[in-house]
N, C-alpha and C positions, 0 to 999 in steps of 0.2 A: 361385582355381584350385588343384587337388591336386594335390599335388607326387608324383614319382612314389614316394615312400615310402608314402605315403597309400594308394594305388590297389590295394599287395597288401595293405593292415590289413585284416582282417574284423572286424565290430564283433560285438560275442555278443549273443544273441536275448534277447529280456524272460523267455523262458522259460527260458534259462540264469541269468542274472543275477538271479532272484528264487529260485533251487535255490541257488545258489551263498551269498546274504546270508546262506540261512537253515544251512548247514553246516558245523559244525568239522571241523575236520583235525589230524592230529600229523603231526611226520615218520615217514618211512620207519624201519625195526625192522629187523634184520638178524638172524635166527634160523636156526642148522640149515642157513644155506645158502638161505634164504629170505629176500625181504626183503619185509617185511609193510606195507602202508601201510592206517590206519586212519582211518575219516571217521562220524561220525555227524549225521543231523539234529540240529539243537536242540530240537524239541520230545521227541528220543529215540526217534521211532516207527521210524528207519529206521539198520542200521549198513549200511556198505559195508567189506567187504575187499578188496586187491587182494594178491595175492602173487602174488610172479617171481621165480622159480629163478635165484640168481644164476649157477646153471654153464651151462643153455640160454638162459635167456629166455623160458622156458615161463610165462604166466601165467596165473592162478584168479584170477577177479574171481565173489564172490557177494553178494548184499544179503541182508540178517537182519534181521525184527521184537520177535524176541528176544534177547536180550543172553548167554543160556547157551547160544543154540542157535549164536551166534557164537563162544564161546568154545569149544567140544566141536570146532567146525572149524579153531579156530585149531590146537587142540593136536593134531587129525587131520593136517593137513598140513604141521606141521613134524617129524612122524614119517616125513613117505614122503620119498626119499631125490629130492633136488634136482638130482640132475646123469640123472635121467629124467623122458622123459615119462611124464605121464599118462592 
C-alpha cells in the first residue's frame, strides 16, 4: 500500500532519464550580476545555457551546437546590465 508520501512522488519519464545519464553539468557562475549555469551533452553536440539576473529573476535559457557560438553569448549577456529586462 502507498504511503501518502509516495502518492505526491512523480517518477521522471525514460525520456528524461536517458537526457539526463547522458549530460554534464557545473555549478552555477555568478558574473556581472548574472548567474550562469552550464550543461553540456557528453557526446558534445549540444551546450545548454541558463542565466538569471540575480537583481529580477529574468531568465535567458539558449541551447548551442557550437561551442564559440556559446561563448560570443556568454560574453554578450554578461555585458547587458542585470537589474533589466530584456
Amino acid at each position: 500500500m502507498w504511503s501518502e508520501n509516495m502518492k505526491n512522488k512523480t517518477i521522471p519519464s525514460s525520456n528524461y532519464i536517458r537526457h539526463s545519464v547522458k549530460t554534464m553539468s557545473w555549478q552555477p557562475v555568478m558574473r556581472n550580476g548574472w548567474i550562469i549555469k552550464f550543461s553540456v551533452n557528453q557526446d558534445g553536440s549540444s551546450i545548454l545555457l541558463i542565466f538569471t539576473s540575480n537583481h529580477t529573476g529574468h531568465t535567458i535559457i539558449r541551447h548551442f551546437t557550437e561551442e564559440d557560438e556559446a561563448v560570443d553569448f556568454i560574453n554578450y549577456v554578461i555585458q547587458l546590465d542585470p537589474a533589466e529586462y530584456i
